[in-house]
C-alpha positions as CSV (number, residue, x, y, z in Angstrom):
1,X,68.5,40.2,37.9
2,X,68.6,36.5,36.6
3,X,66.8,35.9,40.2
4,X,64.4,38.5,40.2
5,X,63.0,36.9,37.0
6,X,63.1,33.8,38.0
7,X,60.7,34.7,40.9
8,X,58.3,36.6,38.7
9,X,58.3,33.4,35.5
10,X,54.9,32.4,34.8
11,X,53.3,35.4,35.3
12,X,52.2,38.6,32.7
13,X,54.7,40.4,34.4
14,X,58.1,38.6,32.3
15,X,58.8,38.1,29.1
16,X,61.7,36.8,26.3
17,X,59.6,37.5,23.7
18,X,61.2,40.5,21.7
19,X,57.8,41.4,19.7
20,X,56.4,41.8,23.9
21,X,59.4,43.2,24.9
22,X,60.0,46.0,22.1
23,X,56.4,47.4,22.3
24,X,56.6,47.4,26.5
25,X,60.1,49.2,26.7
26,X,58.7,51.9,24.3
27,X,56.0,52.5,26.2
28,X,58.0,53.0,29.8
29,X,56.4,49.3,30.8
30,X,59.9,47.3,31.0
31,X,61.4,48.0,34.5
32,X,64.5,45.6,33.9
33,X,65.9,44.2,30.7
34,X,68.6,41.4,30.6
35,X,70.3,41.6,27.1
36,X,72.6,39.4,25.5
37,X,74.4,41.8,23.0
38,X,76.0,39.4,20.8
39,X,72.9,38.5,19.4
40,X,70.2,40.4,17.4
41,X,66.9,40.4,16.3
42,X,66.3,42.5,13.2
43,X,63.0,44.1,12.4
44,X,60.6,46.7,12.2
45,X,58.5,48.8,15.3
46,X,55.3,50.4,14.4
47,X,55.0,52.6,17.1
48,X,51.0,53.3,16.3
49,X,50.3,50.3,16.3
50,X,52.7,49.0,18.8
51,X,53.4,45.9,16.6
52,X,56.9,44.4,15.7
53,X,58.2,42.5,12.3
54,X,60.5,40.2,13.0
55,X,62.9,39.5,10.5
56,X,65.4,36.3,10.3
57,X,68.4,37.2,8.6
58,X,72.2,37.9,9.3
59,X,72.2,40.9,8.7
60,X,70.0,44.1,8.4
61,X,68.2,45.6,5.5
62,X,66.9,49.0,4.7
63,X,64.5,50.4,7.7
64,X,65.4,47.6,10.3
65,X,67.0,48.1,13.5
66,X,68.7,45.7,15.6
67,X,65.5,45.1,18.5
68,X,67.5,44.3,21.2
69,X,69.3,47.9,21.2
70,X,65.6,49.3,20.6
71,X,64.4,47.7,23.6
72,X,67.5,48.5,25.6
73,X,67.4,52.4,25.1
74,X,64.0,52.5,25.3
75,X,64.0,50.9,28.3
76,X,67.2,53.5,29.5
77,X,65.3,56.6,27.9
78,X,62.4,55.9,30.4
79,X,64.3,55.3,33.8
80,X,64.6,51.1,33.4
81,X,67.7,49.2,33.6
82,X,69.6,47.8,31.7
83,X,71.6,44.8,32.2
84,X,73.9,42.9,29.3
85,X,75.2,39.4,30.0
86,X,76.9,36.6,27.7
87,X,74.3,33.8,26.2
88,X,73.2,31.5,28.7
89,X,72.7,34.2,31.4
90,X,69.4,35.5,29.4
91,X,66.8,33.3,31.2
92,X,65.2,30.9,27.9
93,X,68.3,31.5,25.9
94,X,67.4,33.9,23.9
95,X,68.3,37.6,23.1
96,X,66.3,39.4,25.7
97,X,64.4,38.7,28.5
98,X,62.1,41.9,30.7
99,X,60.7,42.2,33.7
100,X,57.5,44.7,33.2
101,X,56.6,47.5,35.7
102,X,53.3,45.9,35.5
C-alpha cells in the first residue's frame, strides 16, 4: 500500500492531511487508508460543512473523537480498506495517509 502511494505522491489523488482525509472517507472518496493506530488526532467533523477542528491535546474532551478511527470506519463503512501499520510505515510520518478514489 506504502507503494501504491508512493506512485500516486504529488498528485490530488494522496493525502496525510487528516482535515483532507476525514472529510474524503466520509464521503466514500478514500479508496485506501494507511493508519498508524498509536497515534491520534482529536477533533471535531462537521459533516454539513465537511470541515474538521483539529485539536492538539493528549487527550480528548467533550464532543471530540479520535480522527484517525473516524476516517478508518468511514473509509470501511463505504467499501475502502483499511490498512494499520507502526510509525514510520505511514508515508510523511504522520497519523494517516489516503489514497482517494478520485
Amino acid at each position: 500500500m506504502a507503494e501504491f502511494y508512493g506512485q500516486l505522491k504529488g498528485t490530488k489523488r494522496t493525502s496525510n492531511d487528516i482535515r483532507e482525509v476525514a472529510p474524503a472517507a466520509y464521503s466514500g472518496r478514500a479508496y485506501k487508508l494507511l493508519v498508524d493506530l498509536s497515534k491520534r488526532q482529536w477533533g471535531m467533523f462537521n459533516p454539513e460543512m465537511m470541515h474538521v477542528d483539529l485539536h492538539h491535546h493528549e487527550e480528548s474532551k467533550p464532543g471530540e473523537d479520535d480522527l484517525v478511527d473516524f476516517a478508518a470506519v468511514h473509509t470501511l463503512m463505504n467499501d475502502g480498506g483499511v490498512f494499520a501499520v507502526e510509525g514510520d510505515a505511514v508515508p510523511g510520518g504522520g497519523s494517516v495517509a489516503a489514497v482517494f478514489r478520485y
